[in-house]
C-alpha positions in Angstrom: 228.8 155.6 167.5 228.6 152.2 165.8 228.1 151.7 162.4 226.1 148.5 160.9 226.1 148.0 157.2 224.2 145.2 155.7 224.1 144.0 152.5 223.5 140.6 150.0 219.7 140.9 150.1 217.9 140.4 146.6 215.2 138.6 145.0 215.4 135.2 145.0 213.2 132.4 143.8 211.6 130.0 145.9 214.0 127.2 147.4 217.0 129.4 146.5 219.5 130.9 148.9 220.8 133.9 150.1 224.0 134.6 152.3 223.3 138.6 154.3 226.1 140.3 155.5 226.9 143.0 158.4 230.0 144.5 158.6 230.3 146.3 162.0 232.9 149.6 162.8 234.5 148.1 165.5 235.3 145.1 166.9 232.6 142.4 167.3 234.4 141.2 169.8 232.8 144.1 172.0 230.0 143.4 171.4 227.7 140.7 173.6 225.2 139.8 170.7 224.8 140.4 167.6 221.8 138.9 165.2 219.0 139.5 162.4 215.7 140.6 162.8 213.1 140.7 159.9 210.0 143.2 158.9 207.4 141.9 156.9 204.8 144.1 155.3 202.0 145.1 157.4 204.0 142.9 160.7 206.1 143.8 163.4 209.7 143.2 163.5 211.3 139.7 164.5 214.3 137.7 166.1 215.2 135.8 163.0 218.7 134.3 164.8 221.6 135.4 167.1 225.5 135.0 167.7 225.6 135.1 171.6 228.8 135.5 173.4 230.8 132.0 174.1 229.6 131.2 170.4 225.6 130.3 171.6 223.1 130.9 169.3 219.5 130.6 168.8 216.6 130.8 165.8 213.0 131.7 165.5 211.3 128.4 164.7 210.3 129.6 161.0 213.8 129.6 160.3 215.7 126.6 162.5 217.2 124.2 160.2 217.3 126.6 156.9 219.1 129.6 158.2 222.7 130.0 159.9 224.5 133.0 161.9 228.2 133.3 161.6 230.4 135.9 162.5 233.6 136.3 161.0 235.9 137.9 163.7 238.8 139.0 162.1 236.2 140.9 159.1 233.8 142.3 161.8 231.5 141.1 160.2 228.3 138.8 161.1 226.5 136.1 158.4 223.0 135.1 157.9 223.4 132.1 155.4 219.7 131.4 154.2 218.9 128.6 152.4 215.5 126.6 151.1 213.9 130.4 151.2 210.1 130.3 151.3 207.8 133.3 150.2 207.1 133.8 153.7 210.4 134.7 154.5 210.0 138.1 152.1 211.3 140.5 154.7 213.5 143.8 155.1 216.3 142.2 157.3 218.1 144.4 160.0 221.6 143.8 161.7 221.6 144.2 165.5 224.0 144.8 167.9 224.0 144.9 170.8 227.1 146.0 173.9 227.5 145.2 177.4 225.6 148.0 178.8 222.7 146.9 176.6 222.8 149.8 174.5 222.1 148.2 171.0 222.6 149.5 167.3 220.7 148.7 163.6 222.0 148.4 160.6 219.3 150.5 157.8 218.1 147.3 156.5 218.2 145.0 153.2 215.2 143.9 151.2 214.8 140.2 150.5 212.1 139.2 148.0 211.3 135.5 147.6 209.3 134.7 144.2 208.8 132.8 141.3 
């Protein structure tokens, strides 16, 4: 079983930044992607960004040019750097993971609040 633990969320003010943090219980390097996804009140969960293998990624529009995946191998762990936060990107944001065989894990979440 695979273990995802998130962490760094917050409240932040408008404009601010945030860095989120997964730290995986295994290798990343098993794993074929690994990203965020976000759940906004009253919405339905979202791709916010993803690490694909051979160091791809890609980003939700909302977010292209503000936010950036990283994964730090040799930590196991995978980044969301997020920076020039808006109140729309209030959200509880979840680690994913996902193998080979497509069987794909979640981290429990972390809670980012932007407000003035």
């Amino acid at each position: 079983q695979v273990q995802l633990v998130e962490s760094g969320g917050g409240l932040v003010q408008p404009g601010g930044s945030l860095r989120l943090s997964c730290a995986a219980s295994r290798s990343i390097f098993s794993f074929n992607v690994m990203g965020w996804y976000r759940q906004a009140p009253g919405k339905e969960r979202e791709l916010v960004a993803r690490s694909i293998i051979y160091d791809l990624t890609n980003y939700a529009d909302s977010v292209k040019g503000r936010f950036t995946i990283s994964r730090d191998n040799a930590k196991n762990t995978v980044y969301l750097q997020m920076n020039s936060l808006k109140p729309e990107d209030t959200a509880v944001y979840y680690c994913n993971a996902r193998l080979g065989d497509h069987r794909e894990f979640w981290g429990q979440g972390t809670l980012v609040t932007v407000s003035s």
